[in-house]
C-alpha positions as CSV (number, residue, x, y, z in Angstrom):
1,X,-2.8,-18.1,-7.9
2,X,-0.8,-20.8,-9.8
3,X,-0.8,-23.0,-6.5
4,X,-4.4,-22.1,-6.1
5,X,-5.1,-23.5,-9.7
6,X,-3.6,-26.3,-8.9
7,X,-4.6,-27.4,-5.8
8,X,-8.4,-26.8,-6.9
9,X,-7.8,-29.2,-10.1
10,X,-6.0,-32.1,-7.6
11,X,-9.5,-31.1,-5.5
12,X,-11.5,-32.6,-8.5
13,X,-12.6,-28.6,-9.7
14,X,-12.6,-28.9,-13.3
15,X,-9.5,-26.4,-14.4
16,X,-11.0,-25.8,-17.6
17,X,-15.0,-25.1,-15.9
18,X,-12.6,-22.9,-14.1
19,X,-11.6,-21.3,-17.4
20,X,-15.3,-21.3,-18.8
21,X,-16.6,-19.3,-16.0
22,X,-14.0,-16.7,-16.1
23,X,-14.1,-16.1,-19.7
24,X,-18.1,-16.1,-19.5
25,X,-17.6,-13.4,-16.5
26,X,-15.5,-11.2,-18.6
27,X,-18.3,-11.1,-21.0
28,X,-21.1,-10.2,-18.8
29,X,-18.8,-7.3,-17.4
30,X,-18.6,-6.8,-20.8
31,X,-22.1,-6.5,-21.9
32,X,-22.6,-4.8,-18.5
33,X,-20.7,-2.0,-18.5
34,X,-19.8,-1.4,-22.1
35,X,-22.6,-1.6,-24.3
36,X,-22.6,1.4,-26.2
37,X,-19.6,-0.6,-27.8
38,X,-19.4,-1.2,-31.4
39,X,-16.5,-3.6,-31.4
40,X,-14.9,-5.7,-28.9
41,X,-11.5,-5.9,-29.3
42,X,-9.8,-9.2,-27.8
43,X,-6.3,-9.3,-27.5
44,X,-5.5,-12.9,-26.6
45,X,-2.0,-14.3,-25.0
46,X,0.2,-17.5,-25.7
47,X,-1.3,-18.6,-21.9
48,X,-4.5,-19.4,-19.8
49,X,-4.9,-15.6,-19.9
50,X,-5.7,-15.9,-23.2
51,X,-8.1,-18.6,-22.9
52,X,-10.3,-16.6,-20.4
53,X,-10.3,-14.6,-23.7
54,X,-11.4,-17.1,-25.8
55,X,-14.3,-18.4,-23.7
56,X,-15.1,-14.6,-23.9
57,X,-15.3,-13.9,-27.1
58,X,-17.1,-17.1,-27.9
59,X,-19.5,-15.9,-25.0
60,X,-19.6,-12.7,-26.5
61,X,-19.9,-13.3,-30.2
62,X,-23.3,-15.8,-28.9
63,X,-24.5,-12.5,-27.4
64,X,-24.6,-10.7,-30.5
65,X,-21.7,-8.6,-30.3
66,X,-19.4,-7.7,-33.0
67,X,-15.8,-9.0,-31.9
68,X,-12.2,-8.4,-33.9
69,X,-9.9,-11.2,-32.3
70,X,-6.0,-11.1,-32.3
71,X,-3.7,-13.3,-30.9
72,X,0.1,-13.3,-29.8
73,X,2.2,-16.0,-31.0
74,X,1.6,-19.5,-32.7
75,X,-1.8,-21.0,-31.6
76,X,-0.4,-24.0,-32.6
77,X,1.8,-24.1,-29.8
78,X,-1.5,-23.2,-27.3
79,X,-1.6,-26.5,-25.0
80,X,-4.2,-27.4,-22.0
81,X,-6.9,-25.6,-21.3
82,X,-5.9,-22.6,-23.7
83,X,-5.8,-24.4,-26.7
84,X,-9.5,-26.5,-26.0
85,X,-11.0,-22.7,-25.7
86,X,-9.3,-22.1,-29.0
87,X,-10.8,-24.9,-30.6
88,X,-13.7,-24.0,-29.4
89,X,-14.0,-20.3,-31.2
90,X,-15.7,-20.7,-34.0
91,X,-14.3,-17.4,-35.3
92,X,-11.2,-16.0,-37.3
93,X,-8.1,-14.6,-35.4
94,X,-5.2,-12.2,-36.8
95,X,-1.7,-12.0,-35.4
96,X,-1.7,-9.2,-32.9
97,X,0.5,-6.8,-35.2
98,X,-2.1,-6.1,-37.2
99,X,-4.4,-4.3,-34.7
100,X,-5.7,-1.0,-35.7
101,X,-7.9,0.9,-33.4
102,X,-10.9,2.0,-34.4
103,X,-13.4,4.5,-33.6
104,X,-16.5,2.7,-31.4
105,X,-13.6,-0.1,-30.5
106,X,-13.2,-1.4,-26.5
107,X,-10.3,-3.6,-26.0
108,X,-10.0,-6.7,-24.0
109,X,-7.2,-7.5,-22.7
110,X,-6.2,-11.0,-22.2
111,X,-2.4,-11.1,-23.4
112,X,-0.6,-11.5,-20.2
113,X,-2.3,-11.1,-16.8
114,X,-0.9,-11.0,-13.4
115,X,1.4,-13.7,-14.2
116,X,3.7,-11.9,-16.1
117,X,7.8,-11.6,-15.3
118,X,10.0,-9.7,-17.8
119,X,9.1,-6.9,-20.0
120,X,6.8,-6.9,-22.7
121,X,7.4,-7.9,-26.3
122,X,8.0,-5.2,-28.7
123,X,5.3,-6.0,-30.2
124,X,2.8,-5.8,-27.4
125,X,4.2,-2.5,-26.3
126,X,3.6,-1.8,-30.0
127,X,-0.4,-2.1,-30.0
128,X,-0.1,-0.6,-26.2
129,X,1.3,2.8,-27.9
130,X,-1.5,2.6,-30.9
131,X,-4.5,2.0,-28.3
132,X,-3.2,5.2,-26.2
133,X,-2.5,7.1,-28.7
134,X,-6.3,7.0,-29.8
135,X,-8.1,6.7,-26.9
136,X,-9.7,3.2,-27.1
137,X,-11.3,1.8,-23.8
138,X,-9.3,-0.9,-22.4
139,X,-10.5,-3.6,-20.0
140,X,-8.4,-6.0,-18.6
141,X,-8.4,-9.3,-17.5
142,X,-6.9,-10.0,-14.2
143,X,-4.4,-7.1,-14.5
144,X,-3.6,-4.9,-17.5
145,X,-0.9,-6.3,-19.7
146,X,2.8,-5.0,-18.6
147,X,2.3,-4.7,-14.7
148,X,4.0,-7.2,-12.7
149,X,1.5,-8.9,-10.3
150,X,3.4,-9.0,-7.7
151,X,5.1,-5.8,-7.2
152,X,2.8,-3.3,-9.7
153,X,5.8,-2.0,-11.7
154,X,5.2,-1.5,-14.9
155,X,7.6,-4.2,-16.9
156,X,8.4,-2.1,-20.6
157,X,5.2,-0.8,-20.7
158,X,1.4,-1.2,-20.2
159,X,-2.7,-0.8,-20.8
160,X,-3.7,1.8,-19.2
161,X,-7.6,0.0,-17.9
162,X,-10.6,1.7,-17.2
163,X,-11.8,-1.6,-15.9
164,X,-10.2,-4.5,-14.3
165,X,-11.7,-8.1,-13.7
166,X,-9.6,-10.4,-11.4
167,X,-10.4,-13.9,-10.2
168,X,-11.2,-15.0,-6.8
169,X,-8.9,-12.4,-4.6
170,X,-6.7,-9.0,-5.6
171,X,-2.8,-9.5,-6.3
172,X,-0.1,-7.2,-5.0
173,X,-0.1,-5.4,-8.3
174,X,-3.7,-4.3,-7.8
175,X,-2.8,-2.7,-4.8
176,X,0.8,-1.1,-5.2
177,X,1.2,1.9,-7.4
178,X,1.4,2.3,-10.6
179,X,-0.6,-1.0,-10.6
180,X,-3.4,-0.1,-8.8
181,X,-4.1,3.6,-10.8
182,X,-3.8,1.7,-14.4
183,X,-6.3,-1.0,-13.0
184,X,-8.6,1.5,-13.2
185,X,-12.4,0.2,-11.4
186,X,-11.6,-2.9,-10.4
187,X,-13.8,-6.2,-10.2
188,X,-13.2,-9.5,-8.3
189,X,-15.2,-12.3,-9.8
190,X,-15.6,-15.7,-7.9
191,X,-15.3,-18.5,-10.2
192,X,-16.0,-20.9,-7.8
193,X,-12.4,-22.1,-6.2
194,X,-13.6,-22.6,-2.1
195,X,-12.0,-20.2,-0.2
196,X,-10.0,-23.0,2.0
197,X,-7.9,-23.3,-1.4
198,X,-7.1,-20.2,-1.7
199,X,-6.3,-19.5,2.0
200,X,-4.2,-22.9,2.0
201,X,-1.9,-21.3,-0.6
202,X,-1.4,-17.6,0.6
203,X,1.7,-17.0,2.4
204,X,-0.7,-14.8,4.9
205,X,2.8,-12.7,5.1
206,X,1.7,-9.8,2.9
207,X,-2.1,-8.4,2.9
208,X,-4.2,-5.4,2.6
209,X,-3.9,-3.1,6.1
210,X,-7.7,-4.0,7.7
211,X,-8.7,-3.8,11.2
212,X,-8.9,-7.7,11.4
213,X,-5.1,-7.4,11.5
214,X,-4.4,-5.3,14.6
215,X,-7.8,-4.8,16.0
216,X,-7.9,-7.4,18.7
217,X,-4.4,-6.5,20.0
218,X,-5.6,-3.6,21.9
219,X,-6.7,-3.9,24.9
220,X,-10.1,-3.6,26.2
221,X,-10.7,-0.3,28.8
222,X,-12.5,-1.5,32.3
223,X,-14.3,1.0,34.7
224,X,-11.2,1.6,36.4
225,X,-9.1,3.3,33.5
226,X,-7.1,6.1,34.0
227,X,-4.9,8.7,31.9
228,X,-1.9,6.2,32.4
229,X,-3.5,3.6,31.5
230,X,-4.0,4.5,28.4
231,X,-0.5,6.1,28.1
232,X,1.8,8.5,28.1
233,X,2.5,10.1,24.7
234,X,5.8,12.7,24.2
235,X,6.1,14.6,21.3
236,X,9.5,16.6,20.9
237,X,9.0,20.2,19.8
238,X,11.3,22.4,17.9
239,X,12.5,25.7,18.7
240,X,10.7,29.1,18.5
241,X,9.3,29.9,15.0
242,X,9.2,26.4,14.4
243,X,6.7,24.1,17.1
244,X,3.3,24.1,14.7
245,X,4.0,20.6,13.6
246,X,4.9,19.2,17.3
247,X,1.6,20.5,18.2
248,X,-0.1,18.6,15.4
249,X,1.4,15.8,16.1
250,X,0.7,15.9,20.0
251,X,-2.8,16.8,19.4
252,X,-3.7,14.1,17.0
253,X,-1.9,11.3,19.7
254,X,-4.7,12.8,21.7
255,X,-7.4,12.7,20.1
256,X,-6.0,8.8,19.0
257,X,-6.5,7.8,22.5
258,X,-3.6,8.7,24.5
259,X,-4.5,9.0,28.0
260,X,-1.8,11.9,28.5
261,X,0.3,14.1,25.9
262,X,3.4,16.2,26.9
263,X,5.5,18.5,24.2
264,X,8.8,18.5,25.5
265,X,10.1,22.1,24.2
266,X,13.3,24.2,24.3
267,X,13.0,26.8,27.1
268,X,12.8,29.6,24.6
269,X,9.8,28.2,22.9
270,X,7.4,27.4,26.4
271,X,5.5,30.5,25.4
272,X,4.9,30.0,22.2
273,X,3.7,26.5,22.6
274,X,1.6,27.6,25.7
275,X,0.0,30.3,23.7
276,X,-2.0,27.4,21.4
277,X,-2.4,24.6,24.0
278,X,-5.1,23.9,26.3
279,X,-5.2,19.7,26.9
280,X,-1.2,19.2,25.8
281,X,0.9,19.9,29.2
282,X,4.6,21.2,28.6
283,X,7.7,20.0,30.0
284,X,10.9,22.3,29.4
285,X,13.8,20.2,27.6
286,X,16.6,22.1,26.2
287,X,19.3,19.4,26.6
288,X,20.3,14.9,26.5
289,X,21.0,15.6,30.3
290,X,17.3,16.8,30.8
291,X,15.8,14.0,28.7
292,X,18.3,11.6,31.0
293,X,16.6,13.0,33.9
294,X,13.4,12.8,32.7
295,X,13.3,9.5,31.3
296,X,13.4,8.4,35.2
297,X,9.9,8.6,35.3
298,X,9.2,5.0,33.7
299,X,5.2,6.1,33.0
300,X,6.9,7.8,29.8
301,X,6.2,5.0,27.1
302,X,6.4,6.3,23.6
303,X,7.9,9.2,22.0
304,X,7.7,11.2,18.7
305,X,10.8,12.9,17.4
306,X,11.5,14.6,14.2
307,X,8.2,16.8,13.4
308,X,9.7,20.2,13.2
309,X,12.1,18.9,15.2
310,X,15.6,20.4,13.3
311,X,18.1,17.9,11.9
312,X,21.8,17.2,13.4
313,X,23.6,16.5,16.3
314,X,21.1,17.5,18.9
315,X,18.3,15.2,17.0
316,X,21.1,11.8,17.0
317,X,21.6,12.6,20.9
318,X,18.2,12.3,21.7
319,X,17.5,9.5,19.7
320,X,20.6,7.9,21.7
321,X,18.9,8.0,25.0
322,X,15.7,7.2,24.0
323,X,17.2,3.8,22.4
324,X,15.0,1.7,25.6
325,X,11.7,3.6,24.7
326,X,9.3,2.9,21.9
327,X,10.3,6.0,19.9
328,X,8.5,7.3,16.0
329,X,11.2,8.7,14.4
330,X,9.5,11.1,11.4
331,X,10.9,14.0,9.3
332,X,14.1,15.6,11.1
333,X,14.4,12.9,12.9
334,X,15.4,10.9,10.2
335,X,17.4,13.6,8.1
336,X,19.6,13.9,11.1
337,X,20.9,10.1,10.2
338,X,21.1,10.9,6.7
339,X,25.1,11.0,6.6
340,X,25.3,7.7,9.2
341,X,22.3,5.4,9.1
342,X,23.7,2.8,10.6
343,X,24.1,5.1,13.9
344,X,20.6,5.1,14.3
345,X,20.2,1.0,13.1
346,X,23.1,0.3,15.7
347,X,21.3,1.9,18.6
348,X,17.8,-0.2,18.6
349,X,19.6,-3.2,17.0
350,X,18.1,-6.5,18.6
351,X,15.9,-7.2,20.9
352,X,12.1,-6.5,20.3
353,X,11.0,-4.0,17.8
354,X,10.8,-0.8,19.6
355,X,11.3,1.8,16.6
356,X,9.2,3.2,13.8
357,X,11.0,4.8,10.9
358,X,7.9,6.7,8.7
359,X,10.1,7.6,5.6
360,X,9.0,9.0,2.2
361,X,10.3,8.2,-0.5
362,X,13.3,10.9,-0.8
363,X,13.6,9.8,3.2
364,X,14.0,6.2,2.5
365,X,16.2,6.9,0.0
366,X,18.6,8.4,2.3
367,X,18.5,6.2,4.9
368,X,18.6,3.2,2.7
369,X,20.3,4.3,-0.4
370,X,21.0,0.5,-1.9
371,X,17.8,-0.8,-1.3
372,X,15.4,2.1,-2.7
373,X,18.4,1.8,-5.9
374,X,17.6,-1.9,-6.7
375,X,14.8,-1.6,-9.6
376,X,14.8,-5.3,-9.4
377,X,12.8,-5.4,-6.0
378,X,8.9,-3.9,-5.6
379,X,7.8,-1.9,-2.6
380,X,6.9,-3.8,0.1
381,X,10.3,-6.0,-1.0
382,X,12.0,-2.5,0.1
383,X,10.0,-1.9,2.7
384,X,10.6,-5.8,4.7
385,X,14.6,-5.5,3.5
386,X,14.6,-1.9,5.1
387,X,12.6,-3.4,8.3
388,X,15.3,-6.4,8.5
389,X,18.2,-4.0,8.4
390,X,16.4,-1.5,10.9
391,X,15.1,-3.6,13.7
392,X,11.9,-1.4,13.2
393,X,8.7,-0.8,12.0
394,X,8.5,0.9,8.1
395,X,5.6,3.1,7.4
396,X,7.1,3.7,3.7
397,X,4.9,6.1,2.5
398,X,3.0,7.4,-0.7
399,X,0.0,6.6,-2.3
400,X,0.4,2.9,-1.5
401,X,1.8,3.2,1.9
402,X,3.7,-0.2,2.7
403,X,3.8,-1.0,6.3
404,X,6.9,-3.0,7.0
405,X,7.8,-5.9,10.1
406,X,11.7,-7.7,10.4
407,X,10.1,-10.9,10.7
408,X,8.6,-10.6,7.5
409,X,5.2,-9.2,7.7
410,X,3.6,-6.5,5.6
411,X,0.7,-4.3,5.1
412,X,-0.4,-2.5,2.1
413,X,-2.6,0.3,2.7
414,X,-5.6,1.1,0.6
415,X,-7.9,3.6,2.1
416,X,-5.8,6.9,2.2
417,X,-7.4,9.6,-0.4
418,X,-4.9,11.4,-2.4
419,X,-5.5,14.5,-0.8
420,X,-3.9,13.4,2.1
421,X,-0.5,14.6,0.2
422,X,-0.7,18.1,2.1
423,X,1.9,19.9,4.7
424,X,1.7,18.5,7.9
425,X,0.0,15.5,7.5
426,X,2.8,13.2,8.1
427,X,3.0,15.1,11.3
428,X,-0.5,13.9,12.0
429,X,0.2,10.2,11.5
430,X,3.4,10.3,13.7
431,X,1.2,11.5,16.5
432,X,-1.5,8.6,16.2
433,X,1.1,6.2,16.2
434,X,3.3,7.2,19.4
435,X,-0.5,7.3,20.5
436,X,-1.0,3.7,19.9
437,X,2.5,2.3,20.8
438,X,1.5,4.7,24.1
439,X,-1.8,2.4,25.0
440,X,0.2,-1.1,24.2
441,X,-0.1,-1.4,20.9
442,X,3.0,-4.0,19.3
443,X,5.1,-1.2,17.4
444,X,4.2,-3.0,14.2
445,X,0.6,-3.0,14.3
446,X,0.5,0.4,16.0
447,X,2.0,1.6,13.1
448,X,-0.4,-0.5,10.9
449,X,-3.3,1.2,12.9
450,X,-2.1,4.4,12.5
451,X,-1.9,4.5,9.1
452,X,-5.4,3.2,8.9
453,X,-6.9,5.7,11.3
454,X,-4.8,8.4,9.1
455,X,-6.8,7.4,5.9
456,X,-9.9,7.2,7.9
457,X,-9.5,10.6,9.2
458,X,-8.6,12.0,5.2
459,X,-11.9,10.5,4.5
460,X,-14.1,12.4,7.1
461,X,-12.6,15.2,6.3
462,X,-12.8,15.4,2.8
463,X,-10.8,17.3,-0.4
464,X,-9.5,20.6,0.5
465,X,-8.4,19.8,3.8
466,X,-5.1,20.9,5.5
467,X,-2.9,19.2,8.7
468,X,-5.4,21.6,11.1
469,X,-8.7,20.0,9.5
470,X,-6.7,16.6,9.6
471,X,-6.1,16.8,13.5
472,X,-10.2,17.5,14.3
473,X,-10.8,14.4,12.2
474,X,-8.6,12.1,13.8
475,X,-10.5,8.8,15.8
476,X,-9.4,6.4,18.7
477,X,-9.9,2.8,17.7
């Protein structure tokens, strides 16, 4: 947003209009959605952040509003478009130590913004205690004060908002956790910089996880589809007493579109697995020499392993053979590497992307024990270094599931509800994207899709729901 700034100003857009029109947009939030207010509190920063504050209190002292105004640093030092909004406030201003909440008090926050790099001063993190403590509204401008804006870690400490207001376009830290919870509602004003700027200066490397990215890869059915057409889908079944999540995972690649879904199963667990099936065939597979016979048939095109799956030895030998095939490796799957990840990296090293790692956090950890240890890189850093190292596909999941490429792509998804955090349900998502690598779908974007099409399905069906409900809810694209 920095380049942005600057290329609109070298465009002939007045940088400080620029300024005017955010500040005067923080006030009609404001106004908008607090005016039961008695004070507004402005907390105003050494840098343009703080001038947005400025313009606001100006604007909202005009309105009639009663505003307390309190500053970090020396406003002498202010310079550019900063210190012009200071000399335009015809108010007082105290040294931000002095802060006191009050009852009837709503904060603004304008101290630091998205632009901020190292932790917050002591004496920020001060007033941050004081206004948690009591309970005081906070909304922020362009990101609450102590989360980095590009990786939405919190940096010492921060505002927790119960509104945000951001300029032109979200940032990272809007998006990734625990930015995107203590952003609270958030806003996204348009001060006027033409979209070509903006566009001009984004990397396009890292975005939010939409349909515009993956959509038009898949290819359009004609009259003369058939079942392998649209794919063959294998799902890997445990043994007896444990096949429930292979059949999750083999129903929901159905209902994602696969044109045909087979559970491989150990011989002693064909019954069981018949005994809830209908659509999903079975294909007996108690050994690697079975799969090596199998895999003859080259209509076979993706594979799911891990969902119930048992870790060890049996789990790595499987995962040897099927080093050709577009393989999701979920759950067991990925335990079983635990003690050697760079077995598993070694087999599907180079060439195209053909694997699909869908780790949660205690997962990655394991299988990338440096990375998920560095505190100094954000989530979708871990996710593309894990990516790079894996020659696959990263569905790093949580709350703010980061979808991963080695050539340096990412997704950040945003439309999973939380109560997607249920048993089974990363069994679910491992089925819809074997489904989509199984109907041509590039392994990155068919994870991408599937993660979408995973949120999508929460949505439908609603709070309360479990893996079963999950499966019936589940969408083709």
């Amino acid at each position: 947003m920095a380049a942005v700034d600057a290329a609109a100003a070298a465009s002939g857009i007045g940088s400080f209009g620029l300024m005017q029109r955010a500040g005067a947009g923080v006030a009609a939030s404001f106004l908008r959605f607090y005016p039961e207010a008695a004070r507004a509190v402005i907390l105003c920063g050494p840098g343009n952040n703080g001038g947005d504050g400025y313009v606001a209190a100006r604007c909202l002292q005009e309105s009639g509003v009663s505003v307390a105004l309190f500053h970090v640093g020396d406003q002498a030092a202010l310079k550019g478009d900063a210190a012009r909004a200071l000399a335009n406030w015809e108010g007082t201003s105290q040294p931000l130590e002095g802060y006191q909440p009050l009852a009837g008090d709503v904060v603004i926050d304008a101290l630091f913004g998205a632009g901020l790099a190292r932790a917050v001063p002591d004496a920020v993190s001060d007033v941050i205690a004081r206004v948690t403590e009591a309970g005081t509204p906070v909304f922020a401008v362009d990101l609450p004060s102590g989360i980095d804006g590009r990786t939405g870690m919190v940096l010492g400490s921060a505002f927790r908002a119960e509104r945000t207001i951001t300029f032109m376009t979200r940032k990272p830290g809007h998006v990734l956790m625990p930015g995107r919870e203590l952003s609270g509602i958030l806003e996204v004003l348009d001060i006027g910089i033409p979209q070509r700027i903006v566009r001009a200066q984004a990397s396009g490397l890292v975005a939010e996880n939409r349909p515009d990215q993956w959509l038009h890869l898949l290819r359009a059915e004609g009259q003369e589809t058939h079942k392998y057409k649209r794919g063959h889908l294998v799902v890997f079944s445990g043994e007896a007493g444990k096949t429930g999540a292979a059949r999750m995972s083999a129903m929901s690649g159905l209902k994602a579109g696969a044109g045909l879904v087979t559970i491989a199963s150990p011989g002693e667990a064909l019954a069981e697995n018949a005994g809830h099936l209908t659509a999903i065939m079975l294909h007996a597979m108690d050994s690697e020499a079975d799969l090596l016979e199998w895999l003859t048939d080259e209509r076979l095109r993706s594979f799911v392993l891990g969902p119930g799956f048992g870790a060890g030895e049996k789990a790595r030998r499987f995962v040897a053979a099927l080093r050709e095939r577009h393989l999701v490796l979920d759950a067991d799957g990925i335990t079983s590497f635990r003690e050697n990840p760079d077995e598993l990296f070694s087999l599907f090293a180079g060439g195209p992307t053909r694997l699909v790692l869908t780790p949660h956090e205690g997962e990655f950890s394991r299988l990338f024990p440096d990375i998920a240890a560095d505190t100094g890189m954000g989530k979708v850093d871990k996710a593309l270094a894990a990516a790079a190292r894996a020659n696959a596909a990263i569905v790093y999941k949580g709350a703010d599931t980061v979808i991963a490429s080695p050539d340096g792509r990412a997704l950040i998804n945003t439309n999973a509800p939380i109560w997607l955090a249920t048993a089974g349900s990363g069994d679910v998502l491992a089925g819809i994207i074997g489904a989509l690598m199984a109907q041509g779908l590039p392994t990155f974007e068919a994870a991408a899709a599937g993660v979408y099409l995973h949120g999508e399905a929460g949505m439908r069906a609603g709070k309360g729901l479990t893996a079963e409900d999950l499966v019936g809810h589940v969408l083709p694209l």
